[in-house]
C-alpha positions in Angstrom: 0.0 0.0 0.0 1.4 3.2 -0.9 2.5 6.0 1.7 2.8 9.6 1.0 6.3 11.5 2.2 5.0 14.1 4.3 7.1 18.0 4.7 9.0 17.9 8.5 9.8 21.5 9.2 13.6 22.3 9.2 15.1 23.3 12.8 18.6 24.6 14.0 20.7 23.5 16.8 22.5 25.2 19.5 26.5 24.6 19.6 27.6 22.9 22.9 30.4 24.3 25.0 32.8 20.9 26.0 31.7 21.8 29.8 28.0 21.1 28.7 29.1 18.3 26.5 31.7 16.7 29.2 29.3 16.7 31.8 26.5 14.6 29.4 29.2 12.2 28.5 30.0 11.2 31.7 27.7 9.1 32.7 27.3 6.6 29.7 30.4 4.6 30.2 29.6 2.2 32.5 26.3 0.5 30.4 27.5 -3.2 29.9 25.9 -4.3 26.9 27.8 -7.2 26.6 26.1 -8.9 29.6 22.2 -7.7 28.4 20.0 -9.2 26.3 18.7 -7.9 22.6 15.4 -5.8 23.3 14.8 -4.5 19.9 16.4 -6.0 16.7 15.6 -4.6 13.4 16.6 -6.3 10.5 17.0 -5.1 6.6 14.1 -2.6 7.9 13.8 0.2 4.8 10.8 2.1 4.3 10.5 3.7 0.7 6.9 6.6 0.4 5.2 6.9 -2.9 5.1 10.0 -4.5 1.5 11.9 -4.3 0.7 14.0 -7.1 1.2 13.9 -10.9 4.6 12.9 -11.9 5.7 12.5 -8.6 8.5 9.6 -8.0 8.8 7.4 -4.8 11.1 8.3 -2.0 13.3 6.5 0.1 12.7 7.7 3.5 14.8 4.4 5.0 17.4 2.6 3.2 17.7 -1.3 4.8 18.8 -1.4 8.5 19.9 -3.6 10.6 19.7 -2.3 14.2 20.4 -4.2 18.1 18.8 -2.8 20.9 19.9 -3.7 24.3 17.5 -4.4 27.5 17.6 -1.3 29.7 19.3 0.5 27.1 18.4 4.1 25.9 19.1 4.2 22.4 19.0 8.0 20.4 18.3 8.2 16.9 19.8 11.5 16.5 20.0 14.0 12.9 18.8 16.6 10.4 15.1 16.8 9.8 14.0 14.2 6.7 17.0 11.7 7.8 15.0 8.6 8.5 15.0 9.0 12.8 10.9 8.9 13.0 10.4 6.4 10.0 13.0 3.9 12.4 10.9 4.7 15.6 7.2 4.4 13.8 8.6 1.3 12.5 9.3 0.1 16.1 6.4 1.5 17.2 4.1 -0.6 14.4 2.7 2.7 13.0 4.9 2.3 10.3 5.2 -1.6 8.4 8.3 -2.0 6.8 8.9 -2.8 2.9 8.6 -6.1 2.3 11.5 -8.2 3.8 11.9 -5.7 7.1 11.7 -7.6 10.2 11.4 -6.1 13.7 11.9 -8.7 16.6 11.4 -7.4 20.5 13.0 -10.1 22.2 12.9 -13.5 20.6 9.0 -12.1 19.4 8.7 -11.3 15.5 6.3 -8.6 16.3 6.8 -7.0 11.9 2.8 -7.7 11.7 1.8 -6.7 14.6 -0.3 -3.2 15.6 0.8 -1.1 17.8 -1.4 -1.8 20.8 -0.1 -5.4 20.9 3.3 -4.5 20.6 3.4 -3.0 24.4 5.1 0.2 24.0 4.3 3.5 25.6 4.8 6.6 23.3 5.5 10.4 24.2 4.9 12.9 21.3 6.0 16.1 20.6 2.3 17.8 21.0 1.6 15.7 24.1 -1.8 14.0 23.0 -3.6 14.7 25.7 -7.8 14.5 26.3 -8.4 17.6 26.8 -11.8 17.1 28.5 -9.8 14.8 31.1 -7.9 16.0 34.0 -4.5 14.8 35.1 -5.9 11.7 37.0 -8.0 10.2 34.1 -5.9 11.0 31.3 -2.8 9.0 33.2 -5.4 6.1 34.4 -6.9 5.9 30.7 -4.3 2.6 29.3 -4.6 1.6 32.7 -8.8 0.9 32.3 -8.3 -0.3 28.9 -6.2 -2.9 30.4 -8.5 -3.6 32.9 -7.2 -2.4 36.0 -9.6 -3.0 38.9 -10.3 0.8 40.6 -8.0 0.4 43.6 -5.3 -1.1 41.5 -5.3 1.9 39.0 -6.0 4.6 41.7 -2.3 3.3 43.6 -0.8 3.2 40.2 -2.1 6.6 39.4 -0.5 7.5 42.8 2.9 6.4 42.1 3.0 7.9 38.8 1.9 11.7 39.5 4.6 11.1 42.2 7.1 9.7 39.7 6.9 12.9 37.7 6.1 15.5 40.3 2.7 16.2 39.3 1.3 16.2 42.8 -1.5 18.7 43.8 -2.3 18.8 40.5 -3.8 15.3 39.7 -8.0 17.3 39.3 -6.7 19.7 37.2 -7.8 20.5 33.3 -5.2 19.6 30.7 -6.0 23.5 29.6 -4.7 24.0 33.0 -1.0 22.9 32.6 1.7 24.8 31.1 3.4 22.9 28.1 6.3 21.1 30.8 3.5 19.8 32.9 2.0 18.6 30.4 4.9 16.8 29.1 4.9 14.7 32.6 1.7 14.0 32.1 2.3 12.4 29.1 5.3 10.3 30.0 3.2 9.8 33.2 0.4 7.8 30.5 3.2 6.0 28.9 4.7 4.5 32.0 1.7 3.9 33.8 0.9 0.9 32.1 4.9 -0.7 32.4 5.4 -1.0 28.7 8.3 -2.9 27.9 9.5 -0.5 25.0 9.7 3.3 25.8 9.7 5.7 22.5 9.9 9.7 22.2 9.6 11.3 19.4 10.6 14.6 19.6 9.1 15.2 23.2 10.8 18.6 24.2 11.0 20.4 21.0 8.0 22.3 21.6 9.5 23.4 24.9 11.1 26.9 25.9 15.6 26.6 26.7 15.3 26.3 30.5 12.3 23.7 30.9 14.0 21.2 28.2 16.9 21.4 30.1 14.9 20.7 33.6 12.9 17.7 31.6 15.9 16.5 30.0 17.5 15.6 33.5 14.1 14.4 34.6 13.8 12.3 32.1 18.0 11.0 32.3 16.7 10.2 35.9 13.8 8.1 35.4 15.2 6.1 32.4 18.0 5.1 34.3 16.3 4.3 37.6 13.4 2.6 36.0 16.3 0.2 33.8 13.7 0.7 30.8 14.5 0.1 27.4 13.8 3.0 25.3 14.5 4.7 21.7 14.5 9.0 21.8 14.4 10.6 18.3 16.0 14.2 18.3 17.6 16.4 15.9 18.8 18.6 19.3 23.0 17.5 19.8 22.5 18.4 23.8 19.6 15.6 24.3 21.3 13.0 22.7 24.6 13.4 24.5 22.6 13.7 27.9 20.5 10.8 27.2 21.9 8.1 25.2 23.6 5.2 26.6 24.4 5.2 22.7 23.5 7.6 19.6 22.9 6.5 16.0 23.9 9.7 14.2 21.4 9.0 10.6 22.0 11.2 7.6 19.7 10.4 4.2 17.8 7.7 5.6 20.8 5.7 6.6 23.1 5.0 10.3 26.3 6.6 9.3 27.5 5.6 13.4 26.6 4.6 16.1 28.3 4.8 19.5 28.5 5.8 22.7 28.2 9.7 23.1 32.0 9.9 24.2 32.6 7.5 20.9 30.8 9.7 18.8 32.0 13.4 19.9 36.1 12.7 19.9 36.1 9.9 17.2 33.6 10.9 14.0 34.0 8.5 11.4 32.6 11.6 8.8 32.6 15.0 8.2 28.9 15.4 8.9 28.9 13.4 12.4 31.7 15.9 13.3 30.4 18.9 12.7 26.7 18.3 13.7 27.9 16.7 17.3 29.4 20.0 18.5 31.9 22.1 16.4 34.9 21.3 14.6 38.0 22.6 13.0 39.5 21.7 9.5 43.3 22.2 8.8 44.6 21.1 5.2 48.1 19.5 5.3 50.5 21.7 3.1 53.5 20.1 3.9 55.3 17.9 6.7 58.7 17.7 8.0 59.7 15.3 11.1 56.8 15.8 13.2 55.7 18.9 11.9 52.4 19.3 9.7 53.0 22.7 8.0 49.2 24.0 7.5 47.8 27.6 7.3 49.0 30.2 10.0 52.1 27.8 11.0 52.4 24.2 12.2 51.0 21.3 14.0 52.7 18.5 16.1 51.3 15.6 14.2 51.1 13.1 16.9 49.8 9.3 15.6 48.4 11.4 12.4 51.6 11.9 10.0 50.4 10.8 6.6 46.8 12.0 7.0 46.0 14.6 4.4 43.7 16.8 6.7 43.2 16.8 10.6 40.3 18.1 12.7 40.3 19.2 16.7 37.4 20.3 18.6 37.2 24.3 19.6 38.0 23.6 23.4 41.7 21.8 21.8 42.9 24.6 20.7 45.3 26.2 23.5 45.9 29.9 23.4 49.9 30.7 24.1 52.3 34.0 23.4 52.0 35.1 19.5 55.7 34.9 18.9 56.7 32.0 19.9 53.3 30.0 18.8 53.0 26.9 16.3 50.1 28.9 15.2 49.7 32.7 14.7 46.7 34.3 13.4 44.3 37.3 14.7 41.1 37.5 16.8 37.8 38.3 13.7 35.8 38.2 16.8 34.6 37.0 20.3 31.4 36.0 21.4 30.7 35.5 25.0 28.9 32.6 26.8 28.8 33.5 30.3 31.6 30.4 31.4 33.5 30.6 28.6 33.7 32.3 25.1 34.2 31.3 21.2 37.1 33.3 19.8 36.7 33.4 15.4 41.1 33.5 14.3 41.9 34.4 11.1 45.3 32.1 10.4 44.7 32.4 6.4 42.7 29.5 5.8 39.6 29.2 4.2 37.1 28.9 7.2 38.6 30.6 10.4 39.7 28.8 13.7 37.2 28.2 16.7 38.9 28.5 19.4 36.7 28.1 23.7 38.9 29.8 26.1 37.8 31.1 30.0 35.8 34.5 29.3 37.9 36.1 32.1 40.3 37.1 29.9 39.2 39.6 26.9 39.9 39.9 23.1 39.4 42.5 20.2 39.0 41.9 16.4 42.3 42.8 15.2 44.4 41.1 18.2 47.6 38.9 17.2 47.1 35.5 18.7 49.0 32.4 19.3 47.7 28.9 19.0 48.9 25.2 19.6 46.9 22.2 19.5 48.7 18.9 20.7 49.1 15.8 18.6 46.6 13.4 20.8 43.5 16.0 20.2 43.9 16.0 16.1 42.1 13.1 14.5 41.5 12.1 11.0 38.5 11.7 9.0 38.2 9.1 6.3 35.0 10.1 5.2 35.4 13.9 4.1 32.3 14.7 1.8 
């Protein structure tokens, strides 16, 4: 049956600072997957819409995927808008059947054919899907009585959940009553109340102002890892995936171009694009090399490991500032912008794209200032994949 590719609106993302980025990645290193069973498997999963309209041709939203998901683990499908993230998670979900020869397997249970209300998942959208002429109480309790729930049963279970996301005091009020983060625990209130085995998210704080995403990001951290659920987040936002994901599967055109942990993914990309969409990166062309020295734009690097790549990339925060005269790298300050903590200096060494540099904000810089630069040899890495 044919399926019509529908527009997703285009969003940016906010650059990370490696504080921010440190912090998220630290707490991801100690998931064993090695000793936990396969939750989710996909296999040769690809999903291809028809094209609606005169003339129209049919569109690969998926190309085929194979995809292990581990019990307890929280998995983040992470990318641009139109990359394939929320085809992968409706075909987990079962609001989305595979083309023909996709399987999906929870456990050792092909569940392909099945509808999503027998696969037992609990879902959290982006615009909440709430009953608006339910309070807090009923709209939480409503899998609950479809399940069958006798009333004291579902009122203790209503209980724990308002408690679970801090909703209490407000379990009478009208969903029109809420402001958009309330609602938000009310939904993932819903989806857990029932003890799905399979938790998805698609999108479920985009909708949300800067300081409440971050408050519901680290709710949500919290009760994923105490509750040992397995669960899939799609985002296109850099700063959820690294402070959510026991692992991230960066997708570009429909396709996995890595996966890893969030430590795995930010200081080794395997391709251009995973490097510069997890966080920022700089670009140095190789002009020449003597010894250890990498001659490149503006001066040298120490080459490290790296001596017969053809082009090297650091992260912004690699970049060490150090006395213009005596500097492997001389260029001058195009321009600082402050971020409270720290700041991003633009350096002009006469390459094509200038340097990003993250240095402590304490210290002050003009456009037009001479500045030194050194990045040591361990913090360069190559890129094999440099569309």
């Amino acid at each position: 049956m044919g399926r019509t590719l529908g527009d997703t609106p285009s969003r940016t993302r906010r650059s990370l600072s490696i504080t921010e980025l440190e912090k998220m990645m630290s707490s991801y290193d100690d998931f064993d997957r090695a000793k936990t069973p396969v939750a989710i498997r996909l296999r040769q999963c690809s999903c291809t819409f028809n094209g609606s309209g005169k003339g129209r041709t049919a569109q690969t939203a998926l190309h085929p995927l194979d995809l292990e998901i581990r019990a307890g683990e929280t998995l983040v499908l992470l990318g641009p808008s139109g990359c394939g993230k929320t085809t992968t998670l409706r075909i987990i979900s079962g609001l989305e059947q595979p083309d023909a020869g996709g399987e999906v397997w929870f456990g050792d249970e092909e569940v392909t054919n099945l509808p999503i209300e027998k696969r037992d998942v609990g879902m959290v959208f982006q615009n909440y899907a709430l009953f608006p002429n339910m309070n807090v109480a009923a709209n939480i309790a409503y899998g609950l009585r479809i399940k069958g729930l006798s009333d004291d049963a579902l009122k203790r279970r209503v209980a724990e959940m308002v408690d679970m996301v801090h909703l209490n005091g407000y379990e009478q009020r009208r969903i029109s009553e809420l402001s958009g983060g309330q609602k938000q625990r009310v939904a993932l209130a819903r989806a857990l109340a029932v003890r799905p085995r399979v938790l998805l998210f698609d999108e479920p704080l985009a909708a949300l102002d800067a300081k409440l995403r971050d408050r519901l990001r680290v709710d949500i951290g919290q009760l994923l890892r105490n509750l040992g659920i397995t669960a899939v987040y799609v985002t296109h936002d850099q700063a959820e995936a690294m402070a959510l994901g026991d692992r991230i599967a960066v997708m570009e055109k429909g396709r996995i171009v890595q996966l890893g942990t969030p430590r795995e993914i930010y200081h080794q990309p395997r391709t251009a694009f995973v490097a510069d969409f997890i966080g920022n990166v700089n670009r140095f062309k190789v002009q020449g090399r003597d010894a250890e020295k990498l001659h490149v734009e503006g001066g040298y690097l120490r080459a490290g490991l790296h001596l017969d790549a053809p082009v090297l990339y650091c992260r912004p925060e690699d970049i060490e500032i150090c006395a213009p005269d005596s500097a492997p790298l001389q260029g001058r300050v195009l321009q600082s912008v402050f971020l409270g903590q720290s700041q991003r200096l633009l350096v002009d060494t006469g390459g094509d794209i200038p340097l990003q540099v993250e240095s402590d904000s304490r210290q002050r810089w003009f456009p037009g200032q001479p500045i030194g630069l050194s990045v040591a040899g361990e913090a360069l890495f190559p890129i094999a994949d440099v569309r």
